[in-house]
MIDO-703033 format. One line per 5 residues: number of its first residue (from 1); their letters; for each residue x negated, y negated, z of C-alpha. Coordinates in Angstrom, 2 decimals, always signed. Example, Ala and Ser with C-alpha at 12.3 -4.5 7.8 and 13.67 -1.06 7.14 Angstrom:
# residues 2
1) AS) -12.30 +4.50 +7.80 | -13.67 +1.06 +7.14 $
END
This chain:
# residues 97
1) XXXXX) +12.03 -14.28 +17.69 | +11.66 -10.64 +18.58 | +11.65 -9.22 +15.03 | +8.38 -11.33 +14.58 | +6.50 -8.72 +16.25 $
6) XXXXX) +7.23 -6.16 +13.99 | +5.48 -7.95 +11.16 | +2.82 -5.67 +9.92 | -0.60 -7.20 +9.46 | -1.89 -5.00 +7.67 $
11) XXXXX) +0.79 -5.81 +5.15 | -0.09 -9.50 +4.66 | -1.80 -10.05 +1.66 | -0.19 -9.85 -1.25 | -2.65 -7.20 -3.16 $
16) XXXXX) -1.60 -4.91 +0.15 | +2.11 -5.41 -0.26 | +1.97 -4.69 -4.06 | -0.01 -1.51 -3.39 | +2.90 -0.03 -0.86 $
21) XXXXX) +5.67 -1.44 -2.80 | +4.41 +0.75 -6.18 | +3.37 +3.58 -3.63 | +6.84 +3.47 -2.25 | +8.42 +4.79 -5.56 $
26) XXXXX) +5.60 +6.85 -6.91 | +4.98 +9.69 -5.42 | +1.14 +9.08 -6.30 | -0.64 +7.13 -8.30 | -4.31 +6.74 -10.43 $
31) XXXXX) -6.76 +3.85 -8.80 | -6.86 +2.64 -12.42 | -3.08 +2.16 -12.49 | -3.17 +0.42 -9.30 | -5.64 -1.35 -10.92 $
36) XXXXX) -3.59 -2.32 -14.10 | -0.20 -2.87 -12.80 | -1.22 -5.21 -9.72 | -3.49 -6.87 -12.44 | -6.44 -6.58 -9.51 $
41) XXXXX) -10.30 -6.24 -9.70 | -12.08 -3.08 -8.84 | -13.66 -4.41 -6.41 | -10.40 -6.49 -4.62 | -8.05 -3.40 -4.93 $
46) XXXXX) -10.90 -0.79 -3.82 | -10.98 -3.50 -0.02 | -7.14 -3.05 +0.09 | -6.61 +0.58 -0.47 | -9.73 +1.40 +1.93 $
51) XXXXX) -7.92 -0.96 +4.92 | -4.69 +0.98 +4.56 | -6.43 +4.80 +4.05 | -8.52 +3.33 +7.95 | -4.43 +2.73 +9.24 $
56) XXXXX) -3.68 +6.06 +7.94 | -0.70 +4.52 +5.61 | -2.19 +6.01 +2.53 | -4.37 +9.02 +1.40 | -6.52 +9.42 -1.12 $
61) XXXXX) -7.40 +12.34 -3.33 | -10.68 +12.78 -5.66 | -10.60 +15.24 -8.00 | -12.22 +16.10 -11.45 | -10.03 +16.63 -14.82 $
66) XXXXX) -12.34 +17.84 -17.16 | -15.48 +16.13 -16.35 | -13.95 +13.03 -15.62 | -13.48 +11.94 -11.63 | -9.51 +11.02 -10.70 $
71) XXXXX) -8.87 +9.57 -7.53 | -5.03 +8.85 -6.52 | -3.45 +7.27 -3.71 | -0.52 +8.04 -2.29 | +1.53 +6.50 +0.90 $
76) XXXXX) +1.80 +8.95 +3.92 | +4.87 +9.03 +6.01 | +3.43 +7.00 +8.38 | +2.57 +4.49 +5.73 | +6.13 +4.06 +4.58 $
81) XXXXX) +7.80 +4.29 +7.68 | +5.40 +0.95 +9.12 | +5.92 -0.49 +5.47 | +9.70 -0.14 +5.94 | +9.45 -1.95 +9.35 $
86) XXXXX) +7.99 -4.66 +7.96 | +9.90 -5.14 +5.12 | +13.58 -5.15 +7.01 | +11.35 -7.69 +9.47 | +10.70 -10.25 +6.96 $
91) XXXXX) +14.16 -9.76 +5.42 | +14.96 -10.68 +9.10 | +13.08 -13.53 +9.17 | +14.54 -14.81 +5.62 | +18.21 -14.30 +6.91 $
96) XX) +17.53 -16.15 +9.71 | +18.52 -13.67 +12.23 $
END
């Protein structure tokens, strides 16, 4: 089962799925709607987003709006290109192929 190896660790858990899946159709988005829409701690989502920003499938930008801090994430092209990959892997592995 060749298309076995192109299953992405990196995209097993489910936190780390939902983050590329909402990153893949945002262009960018706020750590607190990360937060909110995956329904994750600070602490949980803060581990996933920092292992994909170390395999260079997301960046991260901080930033200050007024005096408040912002930091957004957003998938690089690497990111969505390895997220891709994966995904047409699994819905390999699902067909049966």
């Amino acid at each position: 089962m060749e298309f076995l190896e192109r299953f992405n660790k990196a995209f097993e858990s489910k936190a780390r799925l939902g983050i590329m899946s909402v990153l893949m159709v945002n262009e960018s988005l706020s750590f607190n709607t990360l937060k909110d829409l995956l329904q994750l701690t600070d602490g949980n989502l803060a581990t996933h987003l920092r292992a994909l920003e170390e395999q260079q499938y997301l960046v991260v930008q901080k930033q200050f709006i007024g005096r408040k801090p912002s930091t957004t994430y957003t998938a690089t092209d690497a990111g969505k290109q390895a997220f891709t990959e994966h995904l047409n892997a699994l819905e390999k592995f699902i067909k049966g192929a």
